[in-house]
N, C-alpha and C positions, 0 to 999 in steps of 0.2 A: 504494500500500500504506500505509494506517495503521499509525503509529508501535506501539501497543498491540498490534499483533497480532505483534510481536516477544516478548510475555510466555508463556512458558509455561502449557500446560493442565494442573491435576491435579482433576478431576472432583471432588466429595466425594457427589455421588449424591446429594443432597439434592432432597424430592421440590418439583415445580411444585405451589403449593398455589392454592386460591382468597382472593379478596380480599373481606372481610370490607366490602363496601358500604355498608351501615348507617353505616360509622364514619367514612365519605368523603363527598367531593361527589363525583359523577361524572355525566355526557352522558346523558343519558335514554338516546341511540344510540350508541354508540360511533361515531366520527368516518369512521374504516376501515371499519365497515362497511357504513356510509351509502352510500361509495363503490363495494362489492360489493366488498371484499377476502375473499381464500380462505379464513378463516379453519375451515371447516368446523364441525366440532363441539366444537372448542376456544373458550373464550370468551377475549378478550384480558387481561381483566382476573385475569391469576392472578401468579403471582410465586414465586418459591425460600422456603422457609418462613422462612430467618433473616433475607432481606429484606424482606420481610412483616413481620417483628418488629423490625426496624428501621425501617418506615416508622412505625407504630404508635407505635413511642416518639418520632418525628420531629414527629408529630402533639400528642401531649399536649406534647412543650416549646412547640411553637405556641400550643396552646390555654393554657399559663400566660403566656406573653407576649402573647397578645391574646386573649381571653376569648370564645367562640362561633366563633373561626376555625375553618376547618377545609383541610385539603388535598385539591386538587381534582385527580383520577387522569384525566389525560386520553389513556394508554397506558403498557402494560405489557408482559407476552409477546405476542411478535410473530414468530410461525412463520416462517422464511426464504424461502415461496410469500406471503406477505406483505411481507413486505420488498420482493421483486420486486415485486408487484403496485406498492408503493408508488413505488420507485423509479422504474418504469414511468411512473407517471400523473404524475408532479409533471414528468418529463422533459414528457410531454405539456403540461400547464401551461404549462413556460415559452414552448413553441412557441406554441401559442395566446396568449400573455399579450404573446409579443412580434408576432405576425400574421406569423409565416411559415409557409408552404406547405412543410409535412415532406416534401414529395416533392422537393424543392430544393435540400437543404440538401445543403453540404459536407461533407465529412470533417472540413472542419477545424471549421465551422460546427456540426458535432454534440458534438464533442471540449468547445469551448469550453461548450454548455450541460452537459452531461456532468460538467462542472467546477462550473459552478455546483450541478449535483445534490448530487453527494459533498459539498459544502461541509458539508451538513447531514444525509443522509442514508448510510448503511455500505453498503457494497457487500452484494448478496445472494449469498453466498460459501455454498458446499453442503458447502467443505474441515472438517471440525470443529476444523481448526488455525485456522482464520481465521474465527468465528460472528460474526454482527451481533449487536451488543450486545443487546437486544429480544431475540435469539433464544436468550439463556441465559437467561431469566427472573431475571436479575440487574438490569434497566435499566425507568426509569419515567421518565415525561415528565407533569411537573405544575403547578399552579399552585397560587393561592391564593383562597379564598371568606370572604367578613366573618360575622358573624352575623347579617346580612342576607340572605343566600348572593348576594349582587353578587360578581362575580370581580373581583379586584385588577387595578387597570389595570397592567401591567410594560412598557409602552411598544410593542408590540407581541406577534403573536400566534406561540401555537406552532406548526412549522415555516415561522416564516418565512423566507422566501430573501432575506434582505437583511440588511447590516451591525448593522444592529436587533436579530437575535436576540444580537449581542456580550453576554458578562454585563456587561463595563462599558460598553458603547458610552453609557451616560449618567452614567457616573462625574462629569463633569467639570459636567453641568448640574444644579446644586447647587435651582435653583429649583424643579426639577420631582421628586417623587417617587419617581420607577420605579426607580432605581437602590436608593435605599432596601427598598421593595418586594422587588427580587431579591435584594441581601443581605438579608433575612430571611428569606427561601427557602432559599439557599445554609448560611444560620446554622443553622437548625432540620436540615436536610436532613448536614452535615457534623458536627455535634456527635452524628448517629444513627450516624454510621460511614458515608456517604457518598460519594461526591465528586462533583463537578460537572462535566461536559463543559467544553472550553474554550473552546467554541465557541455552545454553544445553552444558554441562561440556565434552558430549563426541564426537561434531561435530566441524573439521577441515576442513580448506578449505585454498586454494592455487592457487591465479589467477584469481578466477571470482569476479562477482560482488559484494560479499558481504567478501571476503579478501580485495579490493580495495577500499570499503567503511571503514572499521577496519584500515588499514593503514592510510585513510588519516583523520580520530579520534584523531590518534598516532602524525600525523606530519601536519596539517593544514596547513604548506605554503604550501606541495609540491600536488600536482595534480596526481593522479590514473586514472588508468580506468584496465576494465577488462579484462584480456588475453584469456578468453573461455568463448563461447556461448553456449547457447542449441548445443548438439552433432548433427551432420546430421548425417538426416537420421533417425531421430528419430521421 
C-alpha cells in the first residue's frame, strides 16, 4: 500500500479537459498506444483543467529561463484498464529482459519482480479510495525539448526500472549535466504548484493524493487532502 493513499478524497468535479498540443512537444504516437493499450476513445493526452493551467504556466517560466524550450508530455490521463495493461507488460518485460520461462517461476520468484514493478508503477486499484495517480487526471510524466526540439538528455529514460530514474541519483556527479537538467524540471514544474514523485525524476502531479501527501512531508502542521479522484466514468 502507498503511503498517499492514506490522504483523503474530496472530488471538486473539475472537468478532464484536453491538452492544448500546439503548445507542447509531444510523441507523434503516444508511447501506450504503440503498445495496444485500452485506451478506447479516450485520448491520453487530457488533464483536470487547473492542471492544465498549471502546466501552461510551468511552460512559459521554462521558456523565460531558456528561450525556445519547451515541455515535452510524454503521458497524462491514464484510465485504470491502462494502468493494468501497463503494469501487465512491463511485468512481462522484466521476464523477458531477465530470460526466464514465466511458466517457472516461483511465488516467491514473481513477488520479487512484482516489486521491482511497483517501484515505479501504482497498482491498478478499481477502489476510488485508492486511484492510480494517471487515473485522476491530476499526474503527467514529462521531459524537456531545446529549441532545436533535441530532448534533454536527464540521464536516462522515462519509466525506467533502474536506480536511474532516482531525481538525485546524479546529484553527487557534478561533471555531468542530468542532474542539472532535472532540477530545472522539478524548478519550473514546482514553482506551477507541482510536486515531484520521489521516486521517478519525470512524474508531476497536482491535486491528488499523492501531491497532498508530498505537501504535507513539506509542512506537517498543516492538513491536505486530495482535490481529484479516479475520473468518472472511467
Amino acid at each position: 500500500m502507498k503511503p498517499y493513499y492514506q490522504i483523503p478524497i474530496r472530488d471538486c468535479g473539475e472537468p478532464l479537459v484536453p491538452i492544448p498540443l500546439e503548445r507542447f512537444a509531444v510523441e507523434s504516437l503516444h508511447a501506450y498506444e504503440k503498445l495496444g493499450a485500452p485506451y478506447g476513445k479516450t485520448s491520453p493526452y487530457h488533464l483536470r483543467q487547473t492542471v492544465l493551467e498549471a502546466l501552461i504556466t510551468a511552460q512559459h517560466d521554462l521558456q523565460q529561463r531558456c528561450p525556445g524550450w519547451r515541455i515535452l508530455i510524454f503521458d497524462a490521463y491514464r484510465p485504470v484498464a491502462v494502468q493494468e495493461f501497463m503494469v501487465n507488460h512491463t511485468f512481462a518485460e522484466v521476464v523477458r529482459s531477465q530470460n526466464i520461462n514465466p511458466a517457472t517461476l516461483s511465488e516467491t520468484e514473481r513477488q520479487k519482480i512484482w516489486q521491482q514493478v511497483y517501484k515505479i508503477w501504482a497498482l491498478p486499484s478499481p477502489d476510488p479510495l485508492t486511484p492510480p495517480p494517471h487515473s485522476t487526471g491530476a499526474a503527467v510524466d514529462i521531459t524537456l525539448v531545446n529549441e532545436k526540439d533535441e530532448t534533454i538528455d536527464m540521464g536516462s529514460e522515462i519509466d525506467e526500472l533502474s536506480p536511474r530514474s532516482d531525481p538525485d541519483y546524479y546529484a553527487q556527479e557534478l561533471h555531468l549535466p542530468y542532474h542539472a537538467h532535472r532540477q530545472l524540471l522539478r524548478d519550473i514544474m514546482q514553482k506551477a504548484g507541482f510536486q515531484r514523485h520521489p521516486g521517478e525524476w519525470w512524474h508531476f502531479c497536482c491535486g491528488d493524493q499523492m501531491w497532498a501527501w508530498l505537501c504535507h512531508q513539506q509542512h506537517p502542521s498543516q492538513r491536505f487532502i486530495a482535490r481529484y479522484g479516479r475520473v468518472a466514468g472511467d
